[in-house]
C-alpha positions in Angstrom: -44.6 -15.4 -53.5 -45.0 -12.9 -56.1 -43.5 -9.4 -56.5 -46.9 -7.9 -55.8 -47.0 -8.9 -52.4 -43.3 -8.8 -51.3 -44.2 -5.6 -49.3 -46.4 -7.9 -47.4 -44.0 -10.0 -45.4 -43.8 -9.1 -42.1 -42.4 -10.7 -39.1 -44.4 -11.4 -36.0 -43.3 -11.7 -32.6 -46.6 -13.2 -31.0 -46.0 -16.3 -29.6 -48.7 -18.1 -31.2 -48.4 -21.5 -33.3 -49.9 -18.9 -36.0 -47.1 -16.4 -35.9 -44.3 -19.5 -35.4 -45.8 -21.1 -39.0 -46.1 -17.2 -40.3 -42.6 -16.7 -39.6 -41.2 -20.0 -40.8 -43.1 -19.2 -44.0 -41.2 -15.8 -44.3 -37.8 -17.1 -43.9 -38.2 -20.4 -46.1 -39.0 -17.4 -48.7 -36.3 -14.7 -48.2 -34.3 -17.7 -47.9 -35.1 -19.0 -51.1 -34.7 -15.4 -52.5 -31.1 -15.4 -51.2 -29.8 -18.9 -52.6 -30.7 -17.6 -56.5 -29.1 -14.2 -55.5 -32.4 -12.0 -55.8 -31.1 -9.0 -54.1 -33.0 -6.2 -55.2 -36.2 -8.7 -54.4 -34.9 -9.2 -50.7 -33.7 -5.2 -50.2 -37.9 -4.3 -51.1 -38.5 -7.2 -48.8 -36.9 -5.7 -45.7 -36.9 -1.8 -46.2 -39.6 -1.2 -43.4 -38.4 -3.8 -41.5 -36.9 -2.8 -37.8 -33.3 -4.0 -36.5 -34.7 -6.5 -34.5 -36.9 -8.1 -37.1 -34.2 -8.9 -39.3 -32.1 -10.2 -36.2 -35.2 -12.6 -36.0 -34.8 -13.0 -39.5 -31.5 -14.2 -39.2 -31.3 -16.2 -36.8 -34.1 -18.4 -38.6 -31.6 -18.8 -41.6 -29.2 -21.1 -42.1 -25.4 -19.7 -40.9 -23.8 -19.5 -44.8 -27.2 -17.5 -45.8 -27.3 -14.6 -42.7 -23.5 -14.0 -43.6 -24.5 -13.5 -47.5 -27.8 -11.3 -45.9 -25.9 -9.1 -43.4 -23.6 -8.0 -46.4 -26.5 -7.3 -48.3 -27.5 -4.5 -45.9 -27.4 -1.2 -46.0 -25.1 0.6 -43.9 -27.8 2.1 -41.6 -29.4 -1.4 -41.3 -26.1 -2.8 -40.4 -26.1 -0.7 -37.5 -29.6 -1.1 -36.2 -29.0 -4.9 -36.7 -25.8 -4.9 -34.4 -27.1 -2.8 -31.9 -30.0 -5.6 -31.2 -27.2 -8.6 -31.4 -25.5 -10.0 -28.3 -22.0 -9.1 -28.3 -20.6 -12.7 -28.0 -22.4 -13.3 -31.4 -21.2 -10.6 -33.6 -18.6 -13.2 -34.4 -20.9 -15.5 -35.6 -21.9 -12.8 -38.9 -19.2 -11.1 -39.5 -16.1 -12.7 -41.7 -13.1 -11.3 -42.9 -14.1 -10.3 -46.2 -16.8 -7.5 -44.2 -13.8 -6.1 -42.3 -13.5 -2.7 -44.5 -17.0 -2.5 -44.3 -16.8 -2.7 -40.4 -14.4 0.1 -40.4 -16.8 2.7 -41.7 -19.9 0.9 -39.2 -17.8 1.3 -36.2 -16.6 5.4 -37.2 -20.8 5.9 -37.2 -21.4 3.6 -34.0 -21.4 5.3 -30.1 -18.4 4.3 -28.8 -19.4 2.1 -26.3 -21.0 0.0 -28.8 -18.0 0.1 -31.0 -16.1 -1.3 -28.3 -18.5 -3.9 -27.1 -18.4 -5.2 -30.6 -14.9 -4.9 -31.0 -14.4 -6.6 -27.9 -16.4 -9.4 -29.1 -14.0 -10.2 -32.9 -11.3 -12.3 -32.5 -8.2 -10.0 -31.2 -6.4 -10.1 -34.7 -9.6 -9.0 -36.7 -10.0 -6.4 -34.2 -6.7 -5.2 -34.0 -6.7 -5.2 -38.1 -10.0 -2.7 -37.8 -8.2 -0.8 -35.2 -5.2 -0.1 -37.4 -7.3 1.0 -40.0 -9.1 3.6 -37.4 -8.7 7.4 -35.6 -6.6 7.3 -32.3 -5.9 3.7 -33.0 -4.0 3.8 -29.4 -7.4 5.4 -27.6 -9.0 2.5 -28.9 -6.7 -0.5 -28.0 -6.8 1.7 -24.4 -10.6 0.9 -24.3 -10.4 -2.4 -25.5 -6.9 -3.3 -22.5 -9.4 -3.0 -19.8 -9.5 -6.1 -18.0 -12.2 -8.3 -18.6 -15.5 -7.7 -15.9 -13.9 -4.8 -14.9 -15.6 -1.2 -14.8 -13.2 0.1 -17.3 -14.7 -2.7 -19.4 -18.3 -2.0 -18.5 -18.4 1.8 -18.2 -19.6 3.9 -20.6 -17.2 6.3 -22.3 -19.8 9.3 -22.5 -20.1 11.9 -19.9 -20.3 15.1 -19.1 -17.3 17.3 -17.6 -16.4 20.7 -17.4 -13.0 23.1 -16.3 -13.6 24.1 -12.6 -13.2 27.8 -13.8 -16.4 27.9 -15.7 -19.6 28.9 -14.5 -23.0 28.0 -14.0 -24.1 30.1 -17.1 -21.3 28.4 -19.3 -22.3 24.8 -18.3 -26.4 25.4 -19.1 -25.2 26.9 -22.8 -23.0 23.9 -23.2 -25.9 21.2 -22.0 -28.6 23.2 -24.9 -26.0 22.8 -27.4 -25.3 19.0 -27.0 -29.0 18.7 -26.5 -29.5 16.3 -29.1 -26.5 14.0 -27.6 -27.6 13.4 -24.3 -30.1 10.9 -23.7 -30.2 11.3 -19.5 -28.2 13.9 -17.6 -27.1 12.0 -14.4 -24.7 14.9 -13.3 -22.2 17.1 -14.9 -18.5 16.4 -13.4 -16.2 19.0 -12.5 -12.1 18.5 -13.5 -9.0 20.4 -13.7 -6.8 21.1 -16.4 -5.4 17.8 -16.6 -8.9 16.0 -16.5 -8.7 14.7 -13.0 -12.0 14.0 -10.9 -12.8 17.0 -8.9 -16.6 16.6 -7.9 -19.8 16.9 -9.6 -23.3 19.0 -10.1 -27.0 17.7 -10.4 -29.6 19.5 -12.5 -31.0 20.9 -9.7 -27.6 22.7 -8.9 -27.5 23.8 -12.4 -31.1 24.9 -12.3 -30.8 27.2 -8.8 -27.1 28.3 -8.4 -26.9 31.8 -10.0 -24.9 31.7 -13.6 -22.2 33.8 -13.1 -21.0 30.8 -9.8 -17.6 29.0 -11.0 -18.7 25.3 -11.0 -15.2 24.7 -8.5 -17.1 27.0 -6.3 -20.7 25.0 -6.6 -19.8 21.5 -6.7 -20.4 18.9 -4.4 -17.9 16.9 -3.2 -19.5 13.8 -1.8 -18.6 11.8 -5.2 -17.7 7.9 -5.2 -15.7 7.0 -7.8 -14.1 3.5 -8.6 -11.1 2.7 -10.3 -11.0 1.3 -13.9 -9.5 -2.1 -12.5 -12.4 -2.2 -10.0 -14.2 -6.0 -10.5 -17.7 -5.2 -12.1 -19.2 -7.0 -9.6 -17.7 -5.0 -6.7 -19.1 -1.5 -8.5 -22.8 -3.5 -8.4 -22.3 -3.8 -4.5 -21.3 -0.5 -3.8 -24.4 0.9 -5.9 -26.7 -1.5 -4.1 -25.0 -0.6 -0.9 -25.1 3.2 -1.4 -28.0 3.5 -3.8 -26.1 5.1 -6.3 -27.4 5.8 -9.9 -24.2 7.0 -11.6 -20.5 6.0 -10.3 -17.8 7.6 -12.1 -14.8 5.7 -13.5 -11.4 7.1 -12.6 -7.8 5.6 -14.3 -4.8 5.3 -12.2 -3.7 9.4 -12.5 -7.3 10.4 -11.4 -8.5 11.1 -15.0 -11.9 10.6 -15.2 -12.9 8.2 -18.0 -16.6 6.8 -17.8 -19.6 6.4 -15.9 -21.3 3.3 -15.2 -25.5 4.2 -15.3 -28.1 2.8 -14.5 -27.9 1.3 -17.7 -24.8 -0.7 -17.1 -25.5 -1.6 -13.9 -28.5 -3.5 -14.8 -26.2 -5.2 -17.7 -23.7 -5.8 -14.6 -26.2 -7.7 -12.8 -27.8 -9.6 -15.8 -24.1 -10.7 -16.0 -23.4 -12.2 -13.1 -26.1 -14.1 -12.8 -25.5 -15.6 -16.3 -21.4 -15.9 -14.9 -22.9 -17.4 -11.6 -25.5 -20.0 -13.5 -23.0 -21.2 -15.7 -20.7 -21.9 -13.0 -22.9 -23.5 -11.1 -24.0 -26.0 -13.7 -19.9 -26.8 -14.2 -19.6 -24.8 -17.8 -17.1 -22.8 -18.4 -18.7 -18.5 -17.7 -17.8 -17.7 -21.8 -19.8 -20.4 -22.7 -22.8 -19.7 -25.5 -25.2 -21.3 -27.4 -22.8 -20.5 -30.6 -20.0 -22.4 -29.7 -18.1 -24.9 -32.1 -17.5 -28.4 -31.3 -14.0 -27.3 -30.3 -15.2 -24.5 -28.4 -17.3 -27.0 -26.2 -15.0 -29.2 -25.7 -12.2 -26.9 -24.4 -14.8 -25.3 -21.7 -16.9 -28.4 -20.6 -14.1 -30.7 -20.7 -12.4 -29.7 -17.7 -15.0 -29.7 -15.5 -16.3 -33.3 -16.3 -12.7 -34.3 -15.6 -12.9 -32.9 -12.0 -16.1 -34.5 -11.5 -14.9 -38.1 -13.0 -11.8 -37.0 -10.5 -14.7 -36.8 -7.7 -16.5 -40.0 -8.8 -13.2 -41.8 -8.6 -12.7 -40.7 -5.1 -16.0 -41.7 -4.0 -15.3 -45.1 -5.7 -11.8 -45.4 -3.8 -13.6 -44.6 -1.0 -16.3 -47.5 -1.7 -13.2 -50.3 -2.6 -12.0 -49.7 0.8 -15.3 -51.2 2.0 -15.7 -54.3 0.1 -15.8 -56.5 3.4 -18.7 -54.4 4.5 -20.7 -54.9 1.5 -19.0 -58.1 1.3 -21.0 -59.0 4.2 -24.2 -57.2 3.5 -24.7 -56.4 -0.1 -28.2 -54.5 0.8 -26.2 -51.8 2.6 -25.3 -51.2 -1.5 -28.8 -50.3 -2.4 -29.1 -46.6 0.2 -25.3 -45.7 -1.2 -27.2 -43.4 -4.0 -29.5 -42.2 -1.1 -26.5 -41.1 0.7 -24.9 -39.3 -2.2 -28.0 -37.2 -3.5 -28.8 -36.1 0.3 -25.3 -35.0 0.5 -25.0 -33.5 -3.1 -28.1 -31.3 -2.4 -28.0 -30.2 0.8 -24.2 -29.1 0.2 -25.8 -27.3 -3.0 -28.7 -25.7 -1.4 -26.3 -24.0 1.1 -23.7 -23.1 -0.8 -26.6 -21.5 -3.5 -27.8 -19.5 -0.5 -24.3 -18.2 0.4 -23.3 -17.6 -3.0 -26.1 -15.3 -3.7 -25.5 -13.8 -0.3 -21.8 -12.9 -1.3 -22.9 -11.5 -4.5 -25.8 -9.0 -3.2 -22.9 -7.7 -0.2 -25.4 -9.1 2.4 -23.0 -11.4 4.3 -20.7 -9.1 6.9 -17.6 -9.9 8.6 -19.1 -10.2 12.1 -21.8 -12.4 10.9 -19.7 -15.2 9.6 -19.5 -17.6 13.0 -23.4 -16.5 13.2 -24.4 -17.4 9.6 -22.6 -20.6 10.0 -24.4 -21.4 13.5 -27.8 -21.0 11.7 -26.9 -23.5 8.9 -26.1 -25.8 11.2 -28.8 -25.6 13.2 -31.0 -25.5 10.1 -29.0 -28.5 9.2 -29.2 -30.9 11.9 -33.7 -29.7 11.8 -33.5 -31.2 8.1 -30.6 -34.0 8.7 -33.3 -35.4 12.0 -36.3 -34.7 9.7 -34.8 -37.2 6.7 -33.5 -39.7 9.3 -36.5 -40.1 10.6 -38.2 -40.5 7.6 -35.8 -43.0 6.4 -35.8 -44.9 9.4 -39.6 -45.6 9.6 -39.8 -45.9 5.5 -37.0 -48.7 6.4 -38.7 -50.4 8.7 -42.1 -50.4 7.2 -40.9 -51.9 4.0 -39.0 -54.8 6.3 -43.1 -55.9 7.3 -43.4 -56.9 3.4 -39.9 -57.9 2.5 -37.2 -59.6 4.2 -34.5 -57.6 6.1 -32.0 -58.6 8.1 -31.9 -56.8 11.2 -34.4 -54.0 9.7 -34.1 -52.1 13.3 -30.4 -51.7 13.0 -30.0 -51.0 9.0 -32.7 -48.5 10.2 -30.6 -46.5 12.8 -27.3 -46.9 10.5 -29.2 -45.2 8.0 -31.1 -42.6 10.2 -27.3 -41.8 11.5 -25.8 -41.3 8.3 -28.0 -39.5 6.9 -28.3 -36.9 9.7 -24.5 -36.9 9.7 -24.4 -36.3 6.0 -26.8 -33.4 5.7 -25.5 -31.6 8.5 -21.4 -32.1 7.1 -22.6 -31.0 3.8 -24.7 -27.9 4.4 -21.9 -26.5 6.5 -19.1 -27.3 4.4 -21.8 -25.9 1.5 -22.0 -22.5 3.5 -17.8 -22.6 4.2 -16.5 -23.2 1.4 -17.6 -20.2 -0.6 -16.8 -18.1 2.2 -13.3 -19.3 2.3 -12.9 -18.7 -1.7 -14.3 -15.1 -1.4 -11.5 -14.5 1.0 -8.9 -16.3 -1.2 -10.0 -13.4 -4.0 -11.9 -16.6 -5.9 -15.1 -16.4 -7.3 -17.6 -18.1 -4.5 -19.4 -19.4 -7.7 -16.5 -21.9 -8.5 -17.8 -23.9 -5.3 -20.9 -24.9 -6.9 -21.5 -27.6 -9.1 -18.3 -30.1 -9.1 -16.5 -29.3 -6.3 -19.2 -28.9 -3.8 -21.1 -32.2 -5.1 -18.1 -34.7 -5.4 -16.6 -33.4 -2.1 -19.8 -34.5 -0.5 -20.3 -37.7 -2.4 -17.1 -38.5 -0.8 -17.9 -37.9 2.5 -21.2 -39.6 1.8 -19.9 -42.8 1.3 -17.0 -42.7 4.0 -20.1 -41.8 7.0 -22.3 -44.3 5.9 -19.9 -47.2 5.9 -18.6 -45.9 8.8 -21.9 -46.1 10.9 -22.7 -49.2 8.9 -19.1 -51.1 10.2 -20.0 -49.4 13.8 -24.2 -50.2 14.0 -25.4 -53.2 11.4 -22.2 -55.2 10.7 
């Protein structure tokens, strides 16, 4: 491309095979422009461009290349850029050598995005910027919260007032700040020492005369969490209460954040990711970015406890050998056996899981929600046996089984058995690790499956010994 049409490229976000070979086009060029160190060329290039455009950008580049283009930027560009990245991936642009430059981005970011980025660096880099930084301590304090907890998630701008000003005081203050609030959820009320007291909405602030103290005006009906509070616990209580704001409280009272509607939707976009993840056996800080080292240290230990699981179910096969010994087709329904009881343990424990997590699962109903699995279970377990049976015996009218009748009710049995085992012990299980203070989510996936492959096998072989042998 010439200079003459530089201002041209543009990046598209249709998703069209046109906009995908448009695109490609555009970064095989400013990549080009990069290797022989065209600057200038690459500056003109991207001057209209928005924040998330050149995220797009970069993450069409090669890794060496969007580290040499992200110092290139401009300072405000920097900023608009980081703002669109995924925490866990500042890491993956920024390098030691952009650390001073980092200092003076983070001084112009909010502070909740400072944090969030911070949070996201290595803890030495970090703690290097910090040093380097205002209040260093009132930044390691953000950054010591511990991890999914509100003090992590909150966000450290609010609105708080002395209880000995008024009404009149309050409304000057808001039109001053005007151009820093985005939303006004309420305006809390503290004492000297910044401890919660209560809180006003705009509609307080809009009909209470001026000359009212706001300890005389404001309501007291506030929930509050502590900073330690598990993010997932300040979701429920918003769902539960529908709640738009919750304020953030640290051990002495002190008010410190809010968590918004803002951060609550983050909240819940993070536990489901946590929950997928965990589900699938991967480790919950997991990302697509991760080094060789990093995948290996975070997958590894949970395809140990499944090769853990399918040695059990193998142990538990060995001590069967007569009975296959004797009738090697009872071999070919052993994978049969395992999947019904893998997915049906799954399905319920899925169920529960997301029951736990929305706060719809009560004390009381425990002994009840279990009763319906069952029930539910043996409806599906009768309803595959069934199947099974007649699919059994059918096939034994074109091929040659030995007592086809009684292969047919060992199967029917076990499988019946198995589904019914394995969706209550799929609906019990997370239960019990909820009340051991353990993430339900930890049930899915490897423990969950291998338990029931285990029991799979043991059932079947044990009708099999009992009804065909």
């Amino acid at each position: 491309m010439t200079d003459t049409n530089v201002e041209a490229l543009a990046w598209r976000h249709a998703d069209t095979e046109a906009a995908r070979a448009g695109n490609a086009a555009v970064a095989e060029t400013i990549s080009g422009w990069i290797a022989r160190d065209e600057r200038d060329r690459v500056a003109a290039a991207l001057e209209s461009w928005s924040g998330a455009d050149i995220l797009a950008l970069l993450v069409h580049l090669r890794l060496k290349k969007a580290r040499r283009l992200f110092r290139w930027l401009g300072d405000d560009v920097s900023l608009a850029v980081l703002a669109e990245l995924d925490p866990r991936t500042h890491g993956i642009l920024l390098e030691r050598e952009t650390q001073r430059r980092l200092k003076k981005l983070v001084c112009r970011m909010k502070r909740d995005e400072a944090v969030r980025m911070l949070a996201s660096l290595p803890r030495k880099m970090a703690g290097e910027i910090i040093d380097g930084l205002d209040d260093p301590e009132g930044w390691r304090r953000d950054l010591s919260y511990r991890e999914d907890s509100a003090g992590e998630a909150m966000r450290r701008g609010f609105l708080a007032m002395p209880q000995d000003r008024t009404i009149g005081d309050a409304i000057e203050h808001l039109r001053q700040r005007s151009d820093e609030i985005d939303r006004l959820d309420a305006l809390y009320v503290v004492d000297e020492e910044y401890r919660l007291l209560g809180y006003l909405r705009v509609r307080d602030l809009l009909l209470t005369p001026p000359e009212t103290r706001l300890g005389d005006a404001l309501r007291l009906d506030l929930v509050s969490v502590d900073a330690e509070t598990d993010q997932e616990e300040v979701l429920r209580l918003a769902e539960r209460r529908n709640l738009r704001v919750i304020a953030v409280k640290d051990p002495e009272g002190r008010l410190v954040g809010t968590v918004t509607p803002r951060e609550l939707a983050a909240i819940a976009r993070d536990e489901a990711e946590e929950d997928m993840l965990m589900m699938a056996g991967v480790d919950p800080h997991s990302t697509a970015h991760d080094t060789p080292l990093q995948i290996m240290r975070r997958r590894l230990p949970w395809l140990l406890a499944g090769l853990v699981g399918a040695a059990g179910a193998g142990a538990a096969m060995a001590g069967f050998e007569d009975v296959l010994a004797q009738a090697v087709i009872l071999a070919s329904f052993i994978p049969a056996m395992m999947a019904i009881a893998g997915n049906a343990g799954i399905q319920a424990s899925t169920v529960t899981v997301q029951a736990l997590s929305s706060g719809d699962v009560w004390s009381g109903d425990i002994l009840g929600r279990l009763g319906r699995e069952l029930g539910g279970a043996l409806l599906n377990g009768l309803s595959v046996a069934v199947l099974a049976a007649i699919g059994i015996i059918a096939i034994s009218t074109v091929f040659t089984i030995e007592n086809p009748m009684s292969l047919a009710l060992t199967c029917g049995a076990s499988l019946l058995t198995v589904t019914t085992v394995a969706a209550v012990l799929g609906a019990s299980i997370p239960l019990a690790l909820d009340r051991l203070g353990i993430d339900p989510a930890a049930a899915m996936g490897v423990v969950i499956t291998t338990s029931n492959d285990i029991i799979g096998v043991m059932v079947y072989f044990a009708f099999a010994q009992a009804i065909y042998l």
